[in-house]
Every structure is written in C-alpha cells, then in structure tokens.
C-alpha positions as CSV (number, residue, x, y, z in Angstrom):
1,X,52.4,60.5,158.2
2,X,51.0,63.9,160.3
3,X,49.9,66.3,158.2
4,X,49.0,69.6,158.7
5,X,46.0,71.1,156.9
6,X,45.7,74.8,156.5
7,X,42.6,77.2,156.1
8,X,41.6,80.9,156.2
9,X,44.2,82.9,153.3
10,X,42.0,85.2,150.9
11,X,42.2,88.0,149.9
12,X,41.3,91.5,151.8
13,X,41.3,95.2,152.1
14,X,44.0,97.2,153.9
15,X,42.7,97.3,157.2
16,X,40.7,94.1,156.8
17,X,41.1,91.0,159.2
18,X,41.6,86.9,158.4
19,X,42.2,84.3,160.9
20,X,44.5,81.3,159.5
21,X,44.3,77.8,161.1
22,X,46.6,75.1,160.9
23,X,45.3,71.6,162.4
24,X,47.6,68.6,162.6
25,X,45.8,65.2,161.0
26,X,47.2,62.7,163.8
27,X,46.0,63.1,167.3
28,X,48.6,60.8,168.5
29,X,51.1,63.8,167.5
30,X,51.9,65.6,170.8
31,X,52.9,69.1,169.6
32,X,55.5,71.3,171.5
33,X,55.7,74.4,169.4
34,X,53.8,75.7,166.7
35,X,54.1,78.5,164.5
36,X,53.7,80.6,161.0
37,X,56.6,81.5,158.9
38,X,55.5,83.7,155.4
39,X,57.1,84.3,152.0
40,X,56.5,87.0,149.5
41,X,57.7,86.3,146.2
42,X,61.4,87.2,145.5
43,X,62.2,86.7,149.3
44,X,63.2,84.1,151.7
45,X,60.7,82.3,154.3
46,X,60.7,84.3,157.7
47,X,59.2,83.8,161.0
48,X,56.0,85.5,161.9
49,X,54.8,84.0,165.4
50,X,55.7,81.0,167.4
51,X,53.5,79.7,170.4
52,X,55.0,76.9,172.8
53,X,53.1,74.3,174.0
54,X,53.0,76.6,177.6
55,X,51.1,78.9,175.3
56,X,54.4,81.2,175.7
57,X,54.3,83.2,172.6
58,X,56.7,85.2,170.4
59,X,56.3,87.5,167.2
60,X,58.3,89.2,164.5
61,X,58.7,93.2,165.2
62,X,56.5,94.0,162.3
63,X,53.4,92.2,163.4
64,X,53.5,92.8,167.4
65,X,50.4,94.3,167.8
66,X,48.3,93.5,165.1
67,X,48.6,89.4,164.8
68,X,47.6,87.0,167.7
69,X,49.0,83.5,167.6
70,X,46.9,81.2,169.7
71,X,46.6,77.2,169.8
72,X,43.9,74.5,170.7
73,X,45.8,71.3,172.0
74,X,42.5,69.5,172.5
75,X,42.0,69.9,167.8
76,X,45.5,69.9,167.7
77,X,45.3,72.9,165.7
78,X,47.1,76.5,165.7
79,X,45.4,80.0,164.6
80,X,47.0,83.3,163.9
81,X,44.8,86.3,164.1
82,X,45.5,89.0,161.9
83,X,44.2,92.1,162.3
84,X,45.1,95.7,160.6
85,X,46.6,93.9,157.4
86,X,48.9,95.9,155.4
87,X,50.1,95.4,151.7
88,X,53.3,94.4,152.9
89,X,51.5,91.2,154.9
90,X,50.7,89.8,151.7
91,X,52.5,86.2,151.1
92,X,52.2,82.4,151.7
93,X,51.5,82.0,155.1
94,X,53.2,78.5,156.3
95,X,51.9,76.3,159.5
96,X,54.9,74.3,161.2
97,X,54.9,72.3,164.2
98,X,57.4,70.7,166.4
99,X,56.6,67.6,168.6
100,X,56.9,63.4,169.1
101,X,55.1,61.1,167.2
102,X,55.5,57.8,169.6
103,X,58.9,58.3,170.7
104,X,60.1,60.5,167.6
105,X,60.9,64.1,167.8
106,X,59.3,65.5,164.2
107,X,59.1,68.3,162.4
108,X,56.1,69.2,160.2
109,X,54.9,72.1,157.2
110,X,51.6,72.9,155.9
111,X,51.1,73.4,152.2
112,X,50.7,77.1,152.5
113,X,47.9,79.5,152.1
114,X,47.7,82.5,149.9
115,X,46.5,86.0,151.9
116,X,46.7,88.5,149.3
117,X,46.4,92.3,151.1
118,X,45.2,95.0,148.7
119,X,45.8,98.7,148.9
C-alpha cells in the first residue's frame, strides 16, 4: 500500500550533477533505513548508499566522495546527491526503504529512474 515515488534521473555530461529523490506515499509508514541500489544493463542490482533513520550513513567504495545520501523524515522522502558523474554511474537508480506500517516491519522499491552519464 506505500509506495515510493521516484524523481530526478536524466541524462548529463561527465562531470555534471543530479539529485534523485525518493518519497514514500503513506505518512503513517515510519521509515528506519533508506537507501539507493543501481543496475546497469547486463549486471546485477548493487548497493550505492544506505542512510539509517539516525542519519548514520554508508556508501559503496566507488561513490565515497562524490554522492551524498541524505533524508527528510518530516516528507518522508530520501535524496542522493551526485556530483562528479562518471560513465560508469550510468544505470537505474532504485529507492528502497525499510520500516513499520502499524505494527508490520515492510520492505519497499521504487520503480527506478534512468540517469544516463555521457562521455
């Protein structure tokens, strides 16, 4: 019933900047973690950043650096900051987020967005 609505992919220079954001549609949903995983095509989903509900955060080797994860609990919403994008970002960018629903521990995805990095 939560679902998670993302924004911000596109396409940009090498060098260039986006900022993804990934708001959950329920505000009863109390969120614990949230994060961004990415898949290029031919490869398997993989972690990019993870930010805890303590605003603890954690990042993949090859983004430390250049990416900022960073959350709003009041919009219920997560953003990841990319800056110095590299060919090699380019993938579907995917918003998940852990947390209770009433009483329920859930688990959520976002549809994906695009972000296309040229050379």
């Amino acid at each position: 019933q939560v679902q998670l609505v993302e924004s911000g992919g596109g396409l940009v220079q090498a060098g260039g900047s986006l900022r993804l954001s990934c708001a959950a549609s329920k505000s009863s949903f109390r969120i614990n973690t949230m994060g961004w995983y990415r898949q290029a095509p031919g490869k398997q989903r993989v972690l990019v950043a993870t930010v805890a509900s303590g605003a603890r955060t954690n990042y993949e080797d090859s983004v430390k650096g250049r990416f900022t994860i960073s959350r709003d609990n009041a919009k219920n919403t997560v953003y990841l900051q990319m800056n110095s994008l590299k060919p090699e970002d380019t993938a579907v960018y995917y918003c998940y987020t852990n947390g209770v629903l009433g009483s329920t521990i859930m688990t959520y995805w976002g549809q994906g967005t695009q972000v296309t990095v040229s050379s």
